[in-house]
N, CA, C and O of each residue as an XYZ file, in Angstrom:
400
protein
N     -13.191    -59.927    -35.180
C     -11.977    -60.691    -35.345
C     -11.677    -60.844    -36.819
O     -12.650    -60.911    -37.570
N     -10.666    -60.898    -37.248
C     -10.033    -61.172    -38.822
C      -9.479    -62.848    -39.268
O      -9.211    -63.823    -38.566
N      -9.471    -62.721    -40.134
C      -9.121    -64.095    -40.596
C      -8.413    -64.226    -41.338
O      -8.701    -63.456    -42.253
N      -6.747    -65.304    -41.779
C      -6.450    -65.005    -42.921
C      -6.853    -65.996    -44.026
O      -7.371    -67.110    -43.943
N      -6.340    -65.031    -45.423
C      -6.870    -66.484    -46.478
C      -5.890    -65.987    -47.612
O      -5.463    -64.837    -47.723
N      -5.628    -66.992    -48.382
C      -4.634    -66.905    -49.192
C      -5.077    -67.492    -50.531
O      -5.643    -68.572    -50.702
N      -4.617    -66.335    -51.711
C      -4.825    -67.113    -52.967
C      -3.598    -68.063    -53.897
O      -3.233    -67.963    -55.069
N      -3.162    -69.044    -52.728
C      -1.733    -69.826    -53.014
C      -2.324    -71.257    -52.957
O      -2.778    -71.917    -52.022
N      -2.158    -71.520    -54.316
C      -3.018    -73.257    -54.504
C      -2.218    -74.251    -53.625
O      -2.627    -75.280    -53.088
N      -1.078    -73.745    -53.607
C      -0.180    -75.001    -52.105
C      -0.398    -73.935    -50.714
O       0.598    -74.146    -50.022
N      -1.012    -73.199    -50.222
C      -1.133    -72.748    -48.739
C      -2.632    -73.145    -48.542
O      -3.568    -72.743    -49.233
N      -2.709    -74.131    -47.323
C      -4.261    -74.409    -46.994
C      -4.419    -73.325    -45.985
O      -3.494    -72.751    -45.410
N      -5.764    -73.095    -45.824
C      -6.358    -72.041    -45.363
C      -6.184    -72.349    -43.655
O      -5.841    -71.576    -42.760
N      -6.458    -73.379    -43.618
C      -6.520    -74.008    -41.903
C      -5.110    -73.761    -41.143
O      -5.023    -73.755    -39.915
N      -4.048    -73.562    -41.995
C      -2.927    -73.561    -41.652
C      -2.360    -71.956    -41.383
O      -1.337    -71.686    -40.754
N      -3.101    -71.167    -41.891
C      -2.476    -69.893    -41.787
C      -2.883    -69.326    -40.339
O      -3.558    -69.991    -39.554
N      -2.297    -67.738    -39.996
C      -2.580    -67.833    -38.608
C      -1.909    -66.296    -39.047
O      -1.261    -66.068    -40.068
N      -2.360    -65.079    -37.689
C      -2.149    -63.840    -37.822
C      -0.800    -63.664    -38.073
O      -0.220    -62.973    -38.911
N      -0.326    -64.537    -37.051
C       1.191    -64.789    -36.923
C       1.883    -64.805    -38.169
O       2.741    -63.976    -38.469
N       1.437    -65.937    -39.043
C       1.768    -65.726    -39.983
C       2.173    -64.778    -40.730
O       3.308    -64.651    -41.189
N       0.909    -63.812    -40.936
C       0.537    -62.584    -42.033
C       1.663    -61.595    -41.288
O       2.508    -60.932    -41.889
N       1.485    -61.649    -39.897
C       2.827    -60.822    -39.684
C       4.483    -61.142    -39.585
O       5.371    -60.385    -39.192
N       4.599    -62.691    -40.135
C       6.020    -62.830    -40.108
C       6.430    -62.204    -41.894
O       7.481    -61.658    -42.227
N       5.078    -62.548    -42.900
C       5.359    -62.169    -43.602
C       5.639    -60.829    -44.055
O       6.534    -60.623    -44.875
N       4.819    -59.760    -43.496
C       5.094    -58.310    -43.118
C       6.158    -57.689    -42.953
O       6.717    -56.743    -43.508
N       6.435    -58.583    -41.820
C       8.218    -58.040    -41.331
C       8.963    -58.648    -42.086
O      10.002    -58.390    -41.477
N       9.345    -59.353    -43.064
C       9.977    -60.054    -44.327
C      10.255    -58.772    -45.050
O      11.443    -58.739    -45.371
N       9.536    -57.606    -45.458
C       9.451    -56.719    -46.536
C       9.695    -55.041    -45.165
O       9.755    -53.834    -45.401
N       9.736    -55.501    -44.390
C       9.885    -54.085    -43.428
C      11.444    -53.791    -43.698
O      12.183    -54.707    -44.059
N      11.782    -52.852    -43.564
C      13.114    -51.661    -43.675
C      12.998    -51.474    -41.931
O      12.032    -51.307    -41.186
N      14.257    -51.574    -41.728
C      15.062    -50.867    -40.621
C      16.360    -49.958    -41.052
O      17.217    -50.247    -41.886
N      16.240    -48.572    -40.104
C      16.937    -47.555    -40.179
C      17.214    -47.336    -38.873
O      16.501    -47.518    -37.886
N      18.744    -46.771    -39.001
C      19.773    -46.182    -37.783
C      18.544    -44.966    -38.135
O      17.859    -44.805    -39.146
N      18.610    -44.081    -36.616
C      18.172    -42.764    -36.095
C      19.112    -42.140    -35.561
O      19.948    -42.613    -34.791
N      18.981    -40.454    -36.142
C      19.951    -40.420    -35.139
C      19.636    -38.863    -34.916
O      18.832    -38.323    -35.676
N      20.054    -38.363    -34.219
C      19.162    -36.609    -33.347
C      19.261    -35.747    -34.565
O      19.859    -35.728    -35.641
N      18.441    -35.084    -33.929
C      17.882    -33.933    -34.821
C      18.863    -32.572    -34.554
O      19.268    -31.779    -35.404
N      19.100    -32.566    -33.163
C      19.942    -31.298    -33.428
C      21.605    -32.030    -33.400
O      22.317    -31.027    -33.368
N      22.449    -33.135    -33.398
C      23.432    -33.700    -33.271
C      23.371    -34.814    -33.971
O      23.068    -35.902    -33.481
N      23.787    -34.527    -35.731
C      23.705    -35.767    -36.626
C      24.196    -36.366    -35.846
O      23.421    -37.297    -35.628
N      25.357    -36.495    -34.998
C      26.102    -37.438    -34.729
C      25.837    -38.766    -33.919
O      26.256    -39.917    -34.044
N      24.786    -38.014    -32.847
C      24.105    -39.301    -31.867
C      23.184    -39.972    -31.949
O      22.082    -39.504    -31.662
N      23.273    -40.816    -32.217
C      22.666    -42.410    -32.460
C      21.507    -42.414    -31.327
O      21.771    -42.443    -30.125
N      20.234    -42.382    -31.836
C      19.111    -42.590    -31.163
C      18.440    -43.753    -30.916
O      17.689    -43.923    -29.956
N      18.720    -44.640    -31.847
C      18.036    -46.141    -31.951
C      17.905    -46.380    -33.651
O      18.237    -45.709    -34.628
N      17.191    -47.796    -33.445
C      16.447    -47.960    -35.025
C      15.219    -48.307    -35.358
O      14.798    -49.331    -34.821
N      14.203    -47.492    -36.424
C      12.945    -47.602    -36.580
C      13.136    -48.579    -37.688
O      14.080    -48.786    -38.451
N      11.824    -49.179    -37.534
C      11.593    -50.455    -38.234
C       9.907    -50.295    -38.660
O       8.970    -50.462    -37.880
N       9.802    -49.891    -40.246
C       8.314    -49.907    -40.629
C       8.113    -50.764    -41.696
O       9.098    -51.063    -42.371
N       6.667    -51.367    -42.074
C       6.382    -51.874    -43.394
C       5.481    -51.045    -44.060
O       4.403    -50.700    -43.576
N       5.938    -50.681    -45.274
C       5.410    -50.416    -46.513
C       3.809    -51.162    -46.250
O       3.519    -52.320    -45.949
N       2.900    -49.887    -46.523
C       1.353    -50.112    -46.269
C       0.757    -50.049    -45.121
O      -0.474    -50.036    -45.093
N       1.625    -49.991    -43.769
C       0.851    -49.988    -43.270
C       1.264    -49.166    -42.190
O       1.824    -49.420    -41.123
N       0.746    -47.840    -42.860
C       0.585    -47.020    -42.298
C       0.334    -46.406    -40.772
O      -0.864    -46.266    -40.527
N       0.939    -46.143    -40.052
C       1.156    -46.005    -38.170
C       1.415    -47.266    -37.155
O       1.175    -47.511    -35.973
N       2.076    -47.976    -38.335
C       2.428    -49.492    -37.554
C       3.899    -49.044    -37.726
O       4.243    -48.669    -38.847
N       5.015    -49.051    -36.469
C       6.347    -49.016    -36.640
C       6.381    -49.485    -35.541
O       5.454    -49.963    -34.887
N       8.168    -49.298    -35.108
C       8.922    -49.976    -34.034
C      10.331    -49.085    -34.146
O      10.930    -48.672    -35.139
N      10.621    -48.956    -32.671
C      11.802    -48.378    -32.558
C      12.473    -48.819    -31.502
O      11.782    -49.179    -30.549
N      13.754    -48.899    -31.391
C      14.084    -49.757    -30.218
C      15.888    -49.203    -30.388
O      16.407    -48.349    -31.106
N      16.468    -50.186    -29.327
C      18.083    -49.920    -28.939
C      18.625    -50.489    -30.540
O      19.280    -49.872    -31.379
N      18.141    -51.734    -30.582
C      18.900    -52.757    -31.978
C      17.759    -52.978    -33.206
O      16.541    -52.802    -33.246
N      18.532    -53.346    -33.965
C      17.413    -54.194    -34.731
C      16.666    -54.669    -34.408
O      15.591    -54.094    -34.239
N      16.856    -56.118    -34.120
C      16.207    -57.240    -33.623
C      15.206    -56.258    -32.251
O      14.061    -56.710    -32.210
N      15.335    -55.568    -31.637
C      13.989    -54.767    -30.847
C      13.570    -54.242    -31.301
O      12.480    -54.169    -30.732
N      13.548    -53.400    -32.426
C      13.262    -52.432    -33.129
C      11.920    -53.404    -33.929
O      10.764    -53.038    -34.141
N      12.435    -54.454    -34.185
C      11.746    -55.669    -35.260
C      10.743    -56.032    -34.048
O       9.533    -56.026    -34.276
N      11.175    -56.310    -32.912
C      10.106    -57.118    -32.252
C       8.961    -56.085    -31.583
O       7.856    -56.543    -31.295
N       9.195    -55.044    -31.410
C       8.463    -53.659    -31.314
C       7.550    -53.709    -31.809
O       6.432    -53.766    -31.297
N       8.023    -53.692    -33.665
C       7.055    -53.923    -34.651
C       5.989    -55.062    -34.666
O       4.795    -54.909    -34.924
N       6.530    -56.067    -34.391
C       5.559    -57.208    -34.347
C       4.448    -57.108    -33.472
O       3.285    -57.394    -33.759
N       4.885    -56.674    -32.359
C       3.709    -56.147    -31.274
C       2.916    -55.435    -31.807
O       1.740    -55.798    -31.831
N       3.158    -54.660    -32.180
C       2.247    -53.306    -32.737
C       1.437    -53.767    -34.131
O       0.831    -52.842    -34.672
N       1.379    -54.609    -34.550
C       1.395    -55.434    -35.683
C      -0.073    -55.850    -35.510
O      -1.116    -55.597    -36.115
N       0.346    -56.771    -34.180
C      -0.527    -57.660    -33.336
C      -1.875    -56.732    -33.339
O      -2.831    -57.093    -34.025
N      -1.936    -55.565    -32.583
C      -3.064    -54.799    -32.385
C      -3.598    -53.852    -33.467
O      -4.781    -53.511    -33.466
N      -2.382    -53.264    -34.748
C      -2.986    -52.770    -35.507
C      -3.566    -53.270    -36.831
O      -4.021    -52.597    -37.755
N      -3.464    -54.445    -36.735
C      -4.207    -55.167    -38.074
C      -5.515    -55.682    -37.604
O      -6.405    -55.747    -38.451
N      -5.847    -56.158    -36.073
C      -7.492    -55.466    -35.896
C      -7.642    -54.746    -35.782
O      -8.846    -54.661    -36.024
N      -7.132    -53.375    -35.392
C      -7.702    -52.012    -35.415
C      -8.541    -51.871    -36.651
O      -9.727    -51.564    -36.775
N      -7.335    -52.267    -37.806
C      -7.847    -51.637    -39.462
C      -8.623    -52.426    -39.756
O      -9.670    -52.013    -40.254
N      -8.457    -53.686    -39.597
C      -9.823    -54.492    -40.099
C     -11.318    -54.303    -39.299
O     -12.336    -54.325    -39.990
N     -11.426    -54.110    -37.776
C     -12.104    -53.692    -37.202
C     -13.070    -52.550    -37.744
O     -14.293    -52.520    -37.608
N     -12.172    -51.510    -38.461
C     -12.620    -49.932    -39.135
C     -12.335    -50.342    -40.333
O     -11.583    -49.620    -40.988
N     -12.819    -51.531    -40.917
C     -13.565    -51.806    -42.337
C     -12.003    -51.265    -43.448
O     -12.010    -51.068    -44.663
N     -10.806    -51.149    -42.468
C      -9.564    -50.428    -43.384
C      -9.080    -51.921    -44.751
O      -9.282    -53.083    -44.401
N      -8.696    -51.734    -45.667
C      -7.410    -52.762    -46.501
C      -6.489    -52.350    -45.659
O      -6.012    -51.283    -45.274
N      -6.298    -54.096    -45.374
C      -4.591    -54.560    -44.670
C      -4.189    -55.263    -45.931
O      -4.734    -56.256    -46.412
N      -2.809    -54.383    -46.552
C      -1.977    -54.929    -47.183
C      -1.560    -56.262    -47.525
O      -0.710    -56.788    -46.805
N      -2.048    -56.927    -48.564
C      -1.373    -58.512    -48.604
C       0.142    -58.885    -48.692
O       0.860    -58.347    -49.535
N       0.605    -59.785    -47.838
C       2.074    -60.242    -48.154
C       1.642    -62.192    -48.129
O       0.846    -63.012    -47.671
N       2.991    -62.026    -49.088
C       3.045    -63.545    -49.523
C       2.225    -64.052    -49.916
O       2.371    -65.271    -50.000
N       0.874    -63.459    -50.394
C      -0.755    -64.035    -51.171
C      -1.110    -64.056    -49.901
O      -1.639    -65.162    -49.789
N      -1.151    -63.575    -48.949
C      -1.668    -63.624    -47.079
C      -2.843    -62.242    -47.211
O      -2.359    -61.184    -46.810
N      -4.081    -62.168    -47.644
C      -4.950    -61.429    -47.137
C      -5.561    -61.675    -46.059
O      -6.075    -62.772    -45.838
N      -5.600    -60.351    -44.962
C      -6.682    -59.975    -43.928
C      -7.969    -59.634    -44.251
O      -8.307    -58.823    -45.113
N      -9.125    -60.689    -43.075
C     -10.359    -59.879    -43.780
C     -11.163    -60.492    -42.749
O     -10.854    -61.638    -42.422
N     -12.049    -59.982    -42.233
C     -13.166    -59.959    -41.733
C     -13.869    -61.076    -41.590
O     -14.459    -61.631    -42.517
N     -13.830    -61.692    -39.747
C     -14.532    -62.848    -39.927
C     -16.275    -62.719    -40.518
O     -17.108    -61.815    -40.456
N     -16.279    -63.721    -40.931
C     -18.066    -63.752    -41.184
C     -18.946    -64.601    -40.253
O     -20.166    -64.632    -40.414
């Protein structure tokens, strides 16, 4: 299991939560229109990734699914990487790390 901790002299530690680390995540994520490969013209959906972290995305009809996609996937791949000893990207002074 992971834990978060923060080097922010006003964020107490007791207060943070995965949830957290991933609202802050999706704060700095990019969403993009898709649209076909052989017909610029048709609109496929929109992918939604964050910077760092690598095979975590979301794609969906709208934004806002596209975003909540992401969050899911969020959910399971930040224990994956911490699980396999990986760096999960800090947002907002929000480091992931390894319970002890």
């Amino acid at each position: 299991m992971s834990v978060i901790s923060s080097n922010l002299p006003d964020v107490k530690a007791d207060s943070l939560s995965l949830d957290s680390w991933i609202s802050a995540a999706l704060a700095s994520s990019t969403t993009e229109p898709v649209y076909g490969d052989d017909d610029p013209e048709h609109f496929e959906g929109w992918w939604t990734e964050v910077p760092g972290c690598r095979g975590a995305w979301g794609f969906g009809e709208t934004p806002d699914l596209s975003r909540q996609m992401l969050r899911e996937t969020l959910e399971d791949w930040v224990v994956m990487e911490v699980d396999a000893g990986h760096s999960v990207p800090v947002f907002c002074g929000m480091r992931v790390v390894a319970a002890r």
